[in-house]
VOZATOR-911343 format. One record per residue (C-alpha): residue number from 1; x, y, z. Coordinates in Angstrom, 1 decimal, always signed. Example, Ala and Ser with C-alpha at 12.3 -4.5 7.8 and 13.67 -1.06 7.14 Angstrom:
<drenzas>
<pos->1&east->+12.3&north->-4.5&up->+7.8>
<pos->2&east->+13.7&north->-1.1&up->+7.1>
</drenzas>
This chain:
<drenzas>
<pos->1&east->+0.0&north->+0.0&up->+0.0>
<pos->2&east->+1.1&north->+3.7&up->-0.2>
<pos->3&east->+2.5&north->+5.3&up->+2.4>
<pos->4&east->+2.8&north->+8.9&up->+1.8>
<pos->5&east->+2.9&north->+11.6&up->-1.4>
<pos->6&east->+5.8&north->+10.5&up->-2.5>
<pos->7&east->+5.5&north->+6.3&up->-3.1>
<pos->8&east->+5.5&north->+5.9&up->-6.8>
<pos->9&east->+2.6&north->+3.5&up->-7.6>
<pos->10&east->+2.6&north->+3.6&up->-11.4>
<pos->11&east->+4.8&north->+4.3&up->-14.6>
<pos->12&east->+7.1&north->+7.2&up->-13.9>
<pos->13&east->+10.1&north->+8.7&up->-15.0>
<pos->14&east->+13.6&north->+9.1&up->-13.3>
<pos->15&east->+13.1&north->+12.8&up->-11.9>
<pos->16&east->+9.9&north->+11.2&up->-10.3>
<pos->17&east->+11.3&north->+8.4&up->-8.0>
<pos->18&east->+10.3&north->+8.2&up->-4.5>
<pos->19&east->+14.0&north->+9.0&up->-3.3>
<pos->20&east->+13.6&north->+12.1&up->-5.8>
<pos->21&east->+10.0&north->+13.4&up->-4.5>
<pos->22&east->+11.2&north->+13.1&up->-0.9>
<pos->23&east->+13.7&north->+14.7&up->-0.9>
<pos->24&east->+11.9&north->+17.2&up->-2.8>
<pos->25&east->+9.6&north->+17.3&up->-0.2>
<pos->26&east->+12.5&north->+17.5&up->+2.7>
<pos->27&east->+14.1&north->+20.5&up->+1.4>
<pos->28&east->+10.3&north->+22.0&up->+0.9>
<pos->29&east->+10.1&north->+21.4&up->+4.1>
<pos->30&east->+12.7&north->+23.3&up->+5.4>
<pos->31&east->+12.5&north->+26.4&up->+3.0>
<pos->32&east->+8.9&north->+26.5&up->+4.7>
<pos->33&east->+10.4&north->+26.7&up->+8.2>
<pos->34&east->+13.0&north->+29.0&up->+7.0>
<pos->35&east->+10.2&north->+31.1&up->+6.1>
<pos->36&east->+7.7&north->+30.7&up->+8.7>
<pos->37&east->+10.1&north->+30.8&up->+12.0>
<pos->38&east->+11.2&north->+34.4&up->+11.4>
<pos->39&east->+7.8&north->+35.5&up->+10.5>
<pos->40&east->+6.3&north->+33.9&up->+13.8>
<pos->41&east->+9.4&north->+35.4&up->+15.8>
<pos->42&east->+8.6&north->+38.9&up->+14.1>
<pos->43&east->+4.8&north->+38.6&up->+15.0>
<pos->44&east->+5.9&north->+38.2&up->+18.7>
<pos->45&east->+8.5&north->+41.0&up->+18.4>
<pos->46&east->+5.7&north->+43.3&up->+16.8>
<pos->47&east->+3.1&north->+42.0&up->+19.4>
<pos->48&east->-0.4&north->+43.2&up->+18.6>
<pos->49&east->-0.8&north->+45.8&up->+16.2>
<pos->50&east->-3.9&north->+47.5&up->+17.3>
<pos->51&east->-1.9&north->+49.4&up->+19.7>
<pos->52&east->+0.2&north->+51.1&up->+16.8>
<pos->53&east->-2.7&north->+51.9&up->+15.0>
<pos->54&east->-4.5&north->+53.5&up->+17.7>
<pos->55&east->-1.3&north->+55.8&up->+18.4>
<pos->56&east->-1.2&north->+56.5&up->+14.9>
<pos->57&east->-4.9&north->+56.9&up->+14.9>
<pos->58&east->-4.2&north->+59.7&up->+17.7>
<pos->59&east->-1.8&north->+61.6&up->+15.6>
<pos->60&east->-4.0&north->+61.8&up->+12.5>
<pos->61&east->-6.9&north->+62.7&up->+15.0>
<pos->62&east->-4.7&north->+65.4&up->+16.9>
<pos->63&east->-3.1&north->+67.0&up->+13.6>
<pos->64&east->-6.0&north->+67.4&up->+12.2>
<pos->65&east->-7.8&north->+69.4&up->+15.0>
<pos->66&east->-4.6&north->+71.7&up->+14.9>
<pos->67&east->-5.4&north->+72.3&up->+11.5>
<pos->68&east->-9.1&north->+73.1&up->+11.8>
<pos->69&east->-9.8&north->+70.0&up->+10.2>
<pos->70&east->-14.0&north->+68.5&up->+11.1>
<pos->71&east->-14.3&north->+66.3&up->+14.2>
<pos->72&east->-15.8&north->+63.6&up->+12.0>
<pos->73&east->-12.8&north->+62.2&up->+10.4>
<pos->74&east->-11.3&north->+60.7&up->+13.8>
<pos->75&east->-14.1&north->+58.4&up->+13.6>
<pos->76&east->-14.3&north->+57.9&up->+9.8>
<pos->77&east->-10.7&north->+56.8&up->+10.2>
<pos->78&east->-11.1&north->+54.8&up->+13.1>
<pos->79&east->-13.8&north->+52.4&up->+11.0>
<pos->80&east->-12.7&north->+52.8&up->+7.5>
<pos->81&east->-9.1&north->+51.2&up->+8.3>
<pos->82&east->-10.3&north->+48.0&up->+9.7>
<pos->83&east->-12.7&north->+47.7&up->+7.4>
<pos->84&east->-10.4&north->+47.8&up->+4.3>
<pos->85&east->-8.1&north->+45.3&up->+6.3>
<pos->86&east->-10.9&north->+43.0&up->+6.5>
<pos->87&east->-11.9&north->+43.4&up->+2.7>
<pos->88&east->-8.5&north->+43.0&up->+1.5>
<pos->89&east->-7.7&north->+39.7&up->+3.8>
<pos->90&east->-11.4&north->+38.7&up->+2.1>
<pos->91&east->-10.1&north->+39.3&up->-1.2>
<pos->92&east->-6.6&north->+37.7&up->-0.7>
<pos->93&east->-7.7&north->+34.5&up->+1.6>
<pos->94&east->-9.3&north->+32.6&up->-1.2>
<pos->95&east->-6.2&north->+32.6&up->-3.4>
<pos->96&east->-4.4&north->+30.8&up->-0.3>
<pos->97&east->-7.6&north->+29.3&up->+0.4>
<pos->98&east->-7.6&north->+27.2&up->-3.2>
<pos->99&east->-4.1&north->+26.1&up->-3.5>
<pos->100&east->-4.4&north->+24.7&up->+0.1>
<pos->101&east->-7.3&north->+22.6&up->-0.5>
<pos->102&east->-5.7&north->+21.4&up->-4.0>
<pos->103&east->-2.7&north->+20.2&up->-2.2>
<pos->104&east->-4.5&north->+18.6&up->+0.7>
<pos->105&east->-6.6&north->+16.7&up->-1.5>
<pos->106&east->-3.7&north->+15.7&up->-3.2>
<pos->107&east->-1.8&north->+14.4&up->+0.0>
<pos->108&east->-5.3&north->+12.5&up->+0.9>
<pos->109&east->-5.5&north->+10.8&up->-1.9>
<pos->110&east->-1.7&north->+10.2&up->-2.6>
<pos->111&east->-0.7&north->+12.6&up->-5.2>
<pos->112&east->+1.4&north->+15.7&up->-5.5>
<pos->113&east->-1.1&north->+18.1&up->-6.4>
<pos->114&east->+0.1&north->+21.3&up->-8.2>
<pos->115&east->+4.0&north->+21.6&up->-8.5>
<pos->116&east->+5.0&north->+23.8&up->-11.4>
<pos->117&east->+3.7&north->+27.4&up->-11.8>
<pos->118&east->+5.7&north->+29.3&up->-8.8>
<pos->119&east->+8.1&north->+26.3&up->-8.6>
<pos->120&east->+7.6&north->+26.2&up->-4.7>
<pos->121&east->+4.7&north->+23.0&up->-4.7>
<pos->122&east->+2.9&north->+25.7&up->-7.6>
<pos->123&east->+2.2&north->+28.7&up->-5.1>
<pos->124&east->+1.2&north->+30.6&up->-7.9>
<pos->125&east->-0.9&north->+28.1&up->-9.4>
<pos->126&east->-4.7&north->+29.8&up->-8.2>
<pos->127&east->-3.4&north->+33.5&up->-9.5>
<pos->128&east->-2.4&north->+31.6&up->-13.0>
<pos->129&east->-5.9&north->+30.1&up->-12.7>
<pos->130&east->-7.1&north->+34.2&up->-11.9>
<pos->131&east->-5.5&north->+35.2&up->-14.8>
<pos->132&east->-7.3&north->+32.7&up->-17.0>
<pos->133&east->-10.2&north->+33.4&up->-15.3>
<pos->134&east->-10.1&north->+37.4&up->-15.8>
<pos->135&east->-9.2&north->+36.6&up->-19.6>
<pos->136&east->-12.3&north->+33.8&up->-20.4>
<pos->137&east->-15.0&north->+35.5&up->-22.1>
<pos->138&east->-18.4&north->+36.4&up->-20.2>
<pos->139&east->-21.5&north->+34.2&up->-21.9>
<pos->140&east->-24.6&north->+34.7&up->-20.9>
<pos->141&east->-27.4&north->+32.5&up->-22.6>
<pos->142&east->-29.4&north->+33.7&up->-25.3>
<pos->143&east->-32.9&north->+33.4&up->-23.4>
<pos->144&east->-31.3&north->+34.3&up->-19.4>
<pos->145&east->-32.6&north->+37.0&up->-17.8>
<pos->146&east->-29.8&north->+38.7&up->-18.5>
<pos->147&east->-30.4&north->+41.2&up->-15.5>
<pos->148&east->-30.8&north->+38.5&up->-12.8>
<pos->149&east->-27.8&north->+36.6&up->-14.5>
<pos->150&east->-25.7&north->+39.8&up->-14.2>
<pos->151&east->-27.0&north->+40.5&up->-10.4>
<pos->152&east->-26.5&north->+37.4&up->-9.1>
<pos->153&east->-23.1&north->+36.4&up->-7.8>
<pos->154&east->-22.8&north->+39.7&up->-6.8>
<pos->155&east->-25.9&north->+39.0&up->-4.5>
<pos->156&east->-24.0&north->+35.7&up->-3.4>
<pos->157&east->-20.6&north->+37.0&up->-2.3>
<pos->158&east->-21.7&north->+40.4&up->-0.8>
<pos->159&east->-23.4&north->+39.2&up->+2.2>
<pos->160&east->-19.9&north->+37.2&up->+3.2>
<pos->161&east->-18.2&north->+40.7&up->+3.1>
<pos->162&east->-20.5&north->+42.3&up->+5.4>
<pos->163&east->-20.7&north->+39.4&up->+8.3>
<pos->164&east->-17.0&north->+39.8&up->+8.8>
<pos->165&east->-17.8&north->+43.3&up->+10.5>
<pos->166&east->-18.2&north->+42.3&up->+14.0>
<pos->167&east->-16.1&north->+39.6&up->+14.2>
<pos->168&east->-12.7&north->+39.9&up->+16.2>
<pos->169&east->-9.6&north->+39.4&up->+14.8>
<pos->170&east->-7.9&north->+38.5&up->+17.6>
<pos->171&east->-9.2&north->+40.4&up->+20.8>
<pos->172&east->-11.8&north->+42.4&up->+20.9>
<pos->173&east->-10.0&north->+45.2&up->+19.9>
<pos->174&east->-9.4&north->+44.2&up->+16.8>
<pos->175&east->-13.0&north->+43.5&up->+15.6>
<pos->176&east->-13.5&north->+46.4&up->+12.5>
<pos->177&east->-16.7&north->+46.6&up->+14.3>
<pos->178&east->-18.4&north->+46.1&up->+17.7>
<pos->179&east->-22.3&north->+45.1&up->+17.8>
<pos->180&east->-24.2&north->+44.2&up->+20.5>
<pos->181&east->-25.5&north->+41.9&up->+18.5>
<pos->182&east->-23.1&north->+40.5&up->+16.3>
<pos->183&east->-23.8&north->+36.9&up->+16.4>
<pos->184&east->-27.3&north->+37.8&up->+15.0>
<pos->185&east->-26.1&north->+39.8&up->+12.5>
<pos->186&east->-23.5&north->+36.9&up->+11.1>
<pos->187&east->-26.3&north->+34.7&up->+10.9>
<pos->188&east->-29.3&north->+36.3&up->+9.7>
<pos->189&east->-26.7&north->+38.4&up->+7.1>
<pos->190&east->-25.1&north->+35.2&up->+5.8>
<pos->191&east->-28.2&north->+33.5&up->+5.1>
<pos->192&east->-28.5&north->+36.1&up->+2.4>
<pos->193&east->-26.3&north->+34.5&up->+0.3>
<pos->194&east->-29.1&north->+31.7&up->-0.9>
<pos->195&east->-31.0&north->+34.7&up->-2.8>
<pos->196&east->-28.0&north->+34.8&up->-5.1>
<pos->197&east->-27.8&north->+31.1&up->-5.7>
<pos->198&east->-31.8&north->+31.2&up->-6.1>
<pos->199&east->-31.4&north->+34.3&up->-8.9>
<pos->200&east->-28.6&north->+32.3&up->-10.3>
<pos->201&east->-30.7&north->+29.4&up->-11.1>
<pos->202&east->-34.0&north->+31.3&up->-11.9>
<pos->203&east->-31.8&north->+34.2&up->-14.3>
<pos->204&east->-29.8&north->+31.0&up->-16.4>
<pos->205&east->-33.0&north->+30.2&up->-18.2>
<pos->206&east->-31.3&north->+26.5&up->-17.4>
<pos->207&east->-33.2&north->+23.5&up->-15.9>
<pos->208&east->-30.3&north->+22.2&up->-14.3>
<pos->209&east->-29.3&north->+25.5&up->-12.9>
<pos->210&east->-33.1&north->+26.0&up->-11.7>
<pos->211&east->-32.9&north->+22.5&up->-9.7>
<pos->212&east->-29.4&north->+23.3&up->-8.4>
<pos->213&east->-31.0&north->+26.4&up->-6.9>
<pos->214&east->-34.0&north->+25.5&up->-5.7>
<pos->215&east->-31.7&north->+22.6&up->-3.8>
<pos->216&east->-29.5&north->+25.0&up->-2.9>
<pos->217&east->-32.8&north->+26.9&up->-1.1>
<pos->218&east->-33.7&north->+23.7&up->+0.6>
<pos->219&east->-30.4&north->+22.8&up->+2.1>
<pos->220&east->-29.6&north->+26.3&up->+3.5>
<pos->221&east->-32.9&north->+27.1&up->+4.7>
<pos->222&east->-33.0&north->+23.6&up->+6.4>
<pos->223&east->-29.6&north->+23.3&up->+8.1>
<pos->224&east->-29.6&north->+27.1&up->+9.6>
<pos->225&east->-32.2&north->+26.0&up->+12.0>
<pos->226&east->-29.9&north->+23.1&up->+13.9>
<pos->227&east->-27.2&north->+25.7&up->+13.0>
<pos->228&east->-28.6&north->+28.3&up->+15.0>
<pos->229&east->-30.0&north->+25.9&up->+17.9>
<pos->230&east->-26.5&north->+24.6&up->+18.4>
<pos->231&east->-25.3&north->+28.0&up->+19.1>
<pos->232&east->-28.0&north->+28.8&up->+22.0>
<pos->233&east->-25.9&north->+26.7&up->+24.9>
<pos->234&east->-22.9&north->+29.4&up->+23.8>
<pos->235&east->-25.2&north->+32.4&up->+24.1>
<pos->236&east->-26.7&north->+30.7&up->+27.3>
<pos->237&east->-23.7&north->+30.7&up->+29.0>
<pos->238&east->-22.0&north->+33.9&up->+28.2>
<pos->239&east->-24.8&north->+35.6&up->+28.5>
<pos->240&east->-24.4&north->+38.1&up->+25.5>
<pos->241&east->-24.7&north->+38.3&up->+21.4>
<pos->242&east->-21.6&north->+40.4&up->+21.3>
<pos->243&east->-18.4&north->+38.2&up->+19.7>
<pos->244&east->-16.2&north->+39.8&up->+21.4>
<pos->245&east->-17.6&north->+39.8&up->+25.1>
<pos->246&east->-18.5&north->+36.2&up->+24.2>
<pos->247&east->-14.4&north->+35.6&up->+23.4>
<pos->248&east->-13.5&north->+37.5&up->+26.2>
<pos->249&east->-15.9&north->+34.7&up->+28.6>
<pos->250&east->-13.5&north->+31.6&up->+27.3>
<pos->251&east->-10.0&north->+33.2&up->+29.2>
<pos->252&east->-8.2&north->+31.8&up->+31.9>
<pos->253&east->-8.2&north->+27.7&up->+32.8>
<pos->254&east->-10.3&north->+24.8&up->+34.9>
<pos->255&east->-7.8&north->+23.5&up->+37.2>
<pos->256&east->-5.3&north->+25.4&up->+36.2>
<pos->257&east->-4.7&north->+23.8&up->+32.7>
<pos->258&east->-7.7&north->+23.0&up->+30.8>
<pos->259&east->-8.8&north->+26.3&up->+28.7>
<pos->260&east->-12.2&north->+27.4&up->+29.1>
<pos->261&east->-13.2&north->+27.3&up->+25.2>
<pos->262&east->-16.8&north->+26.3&up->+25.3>
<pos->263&east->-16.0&north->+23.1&up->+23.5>
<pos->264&east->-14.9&north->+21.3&up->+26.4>
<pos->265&east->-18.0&north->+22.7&up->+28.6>
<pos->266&east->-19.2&north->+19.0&up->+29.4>
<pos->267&east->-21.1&north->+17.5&up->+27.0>
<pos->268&east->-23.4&north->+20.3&up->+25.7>
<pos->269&east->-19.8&north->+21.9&up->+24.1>
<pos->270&east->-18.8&north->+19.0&up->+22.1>
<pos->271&east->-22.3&north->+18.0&up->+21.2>
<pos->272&east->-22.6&north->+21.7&up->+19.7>
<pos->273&east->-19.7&north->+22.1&up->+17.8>
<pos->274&east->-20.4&north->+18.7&up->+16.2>
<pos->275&east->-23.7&north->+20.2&up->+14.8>
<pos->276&east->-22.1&north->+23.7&up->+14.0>
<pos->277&east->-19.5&north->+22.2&up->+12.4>
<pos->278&east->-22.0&north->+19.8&up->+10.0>
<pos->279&east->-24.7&north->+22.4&up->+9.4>
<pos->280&east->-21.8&north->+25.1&up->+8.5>
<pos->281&east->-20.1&north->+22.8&up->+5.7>
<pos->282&east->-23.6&north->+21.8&up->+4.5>
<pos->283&east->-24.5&north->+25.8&up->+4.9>
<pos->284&east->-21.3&north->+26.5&up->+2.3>
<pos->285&east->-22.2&north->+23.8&up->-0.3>
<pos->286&east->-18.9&north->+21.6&up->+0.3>
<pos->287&east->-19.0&north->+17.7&up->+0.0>
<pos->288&east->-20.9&north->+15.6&up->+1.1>
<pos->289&east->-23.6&north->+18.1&up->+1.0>
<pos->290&east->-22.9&north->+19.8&up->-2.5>
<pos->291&east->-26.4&north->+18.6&up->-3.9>
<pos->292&east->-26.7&north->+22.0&up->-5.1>
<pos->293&east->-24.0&north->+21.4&up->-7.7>
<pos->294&east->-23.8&north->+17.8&up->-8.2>
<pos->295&east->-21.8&north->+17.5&up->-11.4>
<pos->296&east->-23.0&north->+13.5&up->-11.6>
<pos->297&east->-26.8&north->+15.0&up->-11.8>
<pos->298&east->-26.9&north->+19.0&up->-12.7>
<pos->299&east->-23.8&north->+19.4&up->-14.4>
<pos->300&east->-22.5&north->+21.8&up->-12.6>
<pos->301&east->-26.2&north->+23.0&up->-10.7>
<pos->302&east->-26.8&north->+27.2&up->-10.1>
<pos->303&east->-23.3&north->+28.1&up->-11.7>
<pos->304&east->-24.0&north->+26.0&up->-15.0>
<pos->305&east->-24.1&north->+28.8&up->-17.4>
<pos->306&east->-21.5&north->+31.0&up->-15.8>
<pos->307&east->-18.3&north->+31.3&up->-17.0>
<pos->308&east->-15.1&north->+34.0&up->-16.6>
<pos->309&east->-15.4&north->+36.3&up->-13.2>
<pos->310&east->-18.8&north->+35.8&up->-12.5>
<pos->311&east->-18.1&north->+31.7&up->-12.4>
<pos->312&east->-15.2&north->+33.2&up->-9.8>
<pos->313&east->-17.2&north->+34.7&up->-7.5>
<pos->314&east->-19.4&north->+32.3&up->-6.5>
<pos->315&east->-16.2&north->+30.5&up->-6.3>
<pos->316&east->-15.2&north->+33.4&up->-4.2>
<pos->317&east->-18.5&north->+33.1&up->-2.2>
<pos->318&east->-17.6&north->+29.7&up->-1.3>
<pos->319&east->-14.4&north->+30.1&up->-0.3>
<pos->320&east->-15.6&north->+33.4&up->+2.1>
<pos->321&east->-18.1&north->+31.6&up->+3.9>
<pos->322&east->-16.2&north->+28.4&up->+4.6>
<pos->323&east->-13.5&north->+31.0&up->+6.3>
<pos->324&east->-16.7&north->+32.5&up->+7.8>
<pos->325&east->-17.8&north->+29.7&up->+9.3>
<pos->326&east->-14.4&north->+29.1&up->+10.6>
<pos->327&east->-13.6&north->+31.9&up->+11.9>
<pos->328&east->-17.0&north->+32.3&up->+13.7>
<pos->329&east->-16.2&north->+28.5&up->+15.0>
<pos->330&east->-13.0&north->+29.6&up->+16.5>
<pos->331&east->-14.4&north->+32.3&up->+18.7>
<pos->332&east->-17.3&north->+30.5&up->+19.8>
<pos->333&east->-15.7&north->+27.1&up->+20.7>
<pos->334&east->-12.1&north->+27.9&up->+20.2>
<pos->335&east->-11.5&north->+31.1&up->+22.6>
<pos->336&east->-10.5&north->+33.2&up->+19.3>
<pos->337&east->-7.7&north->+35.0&up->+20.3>
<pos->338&east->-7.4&north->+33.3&up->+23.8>
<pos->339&east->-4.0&north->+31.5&up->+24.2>
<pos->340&east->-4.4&north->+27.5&up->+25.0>
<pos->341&east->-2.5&north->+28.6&up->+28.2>
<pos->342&east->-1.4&north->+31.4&up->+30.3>
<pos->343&east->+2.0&north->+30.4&up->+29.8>
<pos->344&east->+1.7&north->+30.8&up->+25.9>
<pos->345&east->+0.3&north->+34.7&up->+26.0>
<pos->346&east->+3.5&north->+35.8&up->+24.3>
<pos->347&east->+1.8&north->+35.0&up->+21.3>
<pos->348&east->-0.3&north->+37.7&up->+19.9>
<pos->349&east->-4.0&north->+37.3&up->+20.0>
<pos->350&east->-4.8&north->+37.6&up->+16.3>
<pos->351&east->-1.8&north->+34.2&up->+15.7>
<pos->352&east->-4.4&north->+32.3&up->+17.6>
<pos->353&east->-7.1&north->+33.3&up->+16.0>
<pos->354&east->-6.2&north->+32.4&up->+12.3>
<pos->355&east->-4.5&north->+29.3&up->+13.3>
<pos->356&east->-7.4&north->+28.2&up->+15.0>
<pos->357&east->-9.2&north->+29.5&up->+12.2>
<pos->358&east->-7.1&north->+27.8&up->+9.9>
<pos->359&east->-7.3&north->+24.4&up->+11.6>
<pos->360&east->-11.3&north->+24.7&up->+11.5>
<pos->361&east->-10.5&north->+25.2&up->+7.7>
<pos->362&east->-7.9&north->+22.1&up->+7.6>
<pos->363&east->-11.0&north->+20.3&up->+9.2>
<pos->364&east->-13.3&north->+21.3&up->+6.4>
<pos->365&east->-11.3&north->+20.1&up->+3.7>
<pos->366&east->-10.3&north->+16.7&up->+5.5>
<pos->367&east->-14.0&north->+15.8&up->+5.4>
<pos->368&east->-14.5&north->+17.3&up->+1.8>
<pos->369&east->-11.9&north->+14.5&up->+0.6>
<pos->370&east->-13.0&north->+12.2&up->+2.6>
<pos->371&east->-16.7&north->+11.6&up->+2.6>
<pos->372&east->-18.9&north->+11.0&up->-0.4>
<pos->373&east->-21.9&north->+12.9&up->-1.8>
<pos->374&east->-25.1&north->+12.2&up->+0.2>
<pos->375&east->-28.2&north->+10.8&up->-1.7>
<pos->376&east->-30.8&north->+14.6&up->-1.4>
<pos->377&east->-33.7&north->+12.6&up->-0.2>
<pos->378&east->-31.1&north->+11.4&up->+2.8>
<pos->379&east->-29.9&north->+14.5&up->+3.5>
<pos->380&east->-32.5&north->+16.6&up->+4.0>
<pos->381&east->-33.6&north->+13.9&up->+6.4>
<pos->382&east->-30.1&north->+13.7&up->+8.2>
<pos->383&east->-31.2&north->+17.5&up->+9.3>
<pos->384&east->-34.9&north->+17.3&up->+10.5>
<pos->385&east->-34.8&north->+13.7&up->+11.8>
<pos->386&east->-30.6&north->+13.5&up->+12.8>
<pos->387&east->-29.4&north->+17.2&up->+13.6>
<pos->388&east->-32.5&north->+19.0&up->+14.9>
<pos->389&east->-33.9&north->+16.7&up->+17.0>
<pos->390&east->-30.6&north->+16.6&up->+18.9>
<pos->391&east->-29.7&north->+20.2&up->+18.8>
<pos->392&east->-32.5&north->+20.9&up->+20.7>
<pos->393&east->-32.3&north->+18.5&up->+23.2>
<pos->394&east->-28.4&north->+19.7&up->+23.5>
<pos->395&east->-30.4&north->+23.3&up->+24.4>
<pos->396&east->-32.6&north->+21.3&up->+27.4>
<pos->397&east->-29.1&north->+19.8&up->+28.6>
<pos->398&east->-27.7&north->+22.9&up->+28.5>
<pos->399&east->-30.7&north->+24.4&up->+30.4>
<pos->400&east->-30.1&north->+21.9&up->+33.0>
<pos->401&east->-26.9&north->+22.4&up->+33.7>
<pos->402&east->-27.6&north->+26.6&up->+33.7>
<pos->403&east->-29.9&north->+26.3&up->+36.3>
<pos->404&east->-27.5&north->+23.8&up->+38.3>
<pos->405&east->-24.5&north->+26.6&up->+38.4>
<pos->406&east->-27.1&north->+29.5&up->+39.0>
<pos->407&east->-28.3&north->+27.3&up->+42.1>
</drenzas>
């Protein structure tokens, strides 16, 4: 049997040889570390960067009252920056994003994945693919609604901008913005996103597009609710809607080691991010719940007859909410920015987050590659007879156990 990405297993040529690949791999391998120990050592160095652009904040702020300058800017600045940091990283993440996932599916199922354009394992393979991508020609079918066909991915990828707003990069001080109600507003904005998928399917003039949106309807509408149910335990216990306060409630330890991430709160934790984590990758479309654009029955389902940039950004919509969903994982289970121990809060808060938003991300993937397509009929019933019925009893436990510590 194989035993890694490198065992040859069928006809291959001299620069191919196991002894050749691993090696390749070794010395990949330690131009990675050569780049990623100094870049961790500088983020510790640096520390968190909030604090720099809060001074600089108060010099803009200060200058421009000496120079007569309205009061309003201050606070225009203040929200704008974040803001465009969070759109760029949007914009930039699914490019990393892609070329992860192609080589992890590679590893799982023993291949090397891309290895030419960038030289380095093909780093620059997905902005080739963007090039190609920006170059393709737009067609839109002769009898589309060429208006809904036009508005459509634009409907689907918009909502994923918006939800990252109140979510905290790190500490709290780091969210681009703070709502009281922030948890709401990720989930009632995000589920948005099935309007797009919906005009897509309805605007292709496409029967194969129709069903992969009207599919696409069913599954969102149907897995939010066990979705949102297996967050009420984490909004029992903290007590608030607001990301940040809710990150804040998962510092310091139990007995002095064990981190107080909700997901080891007994039993009602794990049970919860079990459903979050299923209802989220069946929320984003991702196998084995990517009935919406089963190639084996819909050809390619809502995005059929889309081609060029607007086939992208659905692609793009994808991508966005699966780091959504992540990175909404990793401060309601995960702590966010908390550090897995006291000992460890050297580490800047935002180098927790994304790796623990990362690993959720790993996680997705791994069961993308791993699991195959569910039958529709079965899933649909996986979520009203499987997911809900335990997601709410997971909110009686939780109950329980509330009224236990308040006694």
């Amino acid at each position: 049997m194989a035993r890694g990405p490198w065992t040859v297993t069928g006809p291959w040529a001299p620069s191919q040889s196991a002894e050749s690949i691993r090696r390749r791999y070794i010395s990949s391998a330690l131009v990675l570390a050569a780049f990623l120990l100094p870049l961790f050592v500088l983020t510790i160095l640096v520390g968190e960067p909030d604090k720099y652009f809060h001074q600089a904040h108060g010099f803009v702020t200060q200058w421009v009252a000496n120079k007569g300058g309205p009061d309003w800017i201050g606070s225009a600045i203040l929200i704008a920056v974040p803001c465009m940091v969070v759109l760029t990283l949007i914009q930039v993440l699914p490019i990393f994003l892609v070329w992860w996932e192609m080589k992890i599916a590679a590893h799982i199922q023993v291949r090397l994945g891309p290895m030419r354009v960038g030289r380095f394992h093909g780093v620059l393979q997905t902005i080739a693919d963007g090039i190609k991508l920006l170059l393709k020609e737009d067609l839109v079918p002769a009898g589309a609604d060429r208006w809904v066909h036009f508005v459509a991915p634009i409907v689907a990828v918009a909502p994923a901008l918006v939800c990252f707003a109140p979510i905290p990069l790190g500490h709290a001080g780091l969210a681009p913005v703070g709502l009281d109600v922030g948890l709401l507003f990720v989930l009632g904005v995000s589920g948005l996103s099935v309007i797009g998928l919906l005009m897509a399917g309805w605007g292709s003039n496409n029967k194969y597009s129709m069903l992969g949106g009207l599919r696409a309807a069913a599954q969102v509408v149907s897995y939010e609710i066990p979705r949102v149910i297996s967050l009420l335990p984490v909004v029992m216990w903290a007590g608030s809607l607001q990301l940040g306060e809710i990150m804040m409630k998962q510092s310091g330890a139990w007995a002095g080691f064990l981190p107080k991430w909700f997901i080891f709160y007994p039993i009602v934790g794990q049970i919860s991010f079990i459903i979050y984590l299923i209802s989220s990758i069946a929320e984003t479309n991702r196998t084995p719940f990517d009935i919406a654009e089963a190639e084996s029955e819909l050809t390619s389902g809502f995005h059929t007859e889309y081609s060029g940039m607007k086939w992208a950004m659905f692609f793009m919509a994808e991508y966005a909410y699966m780091f959504l969903a992540c990175a909404l994982g990793a401060v309601l289970f995960l702590g966010g920015g908390n550090p897995l121990h006291s000992s460890l809060g050297f580490i800047p808060s935002y180098v927790w987050f994304f790796g623990k938003t990362f690993f959720l991300a790993f996680l997705f993937i791994w069961i993308r590659w791993t699991y195959p397509r569910l039958r529709v009929d079965r899933l649909m019933e996986f979520c009203w007879k499987f997911l809900l019925p335990w997601s709410l009893a997971n909110v009686a436990v939780a109950g329980f156990l509330f009224l236990l510590r308040m006694r």
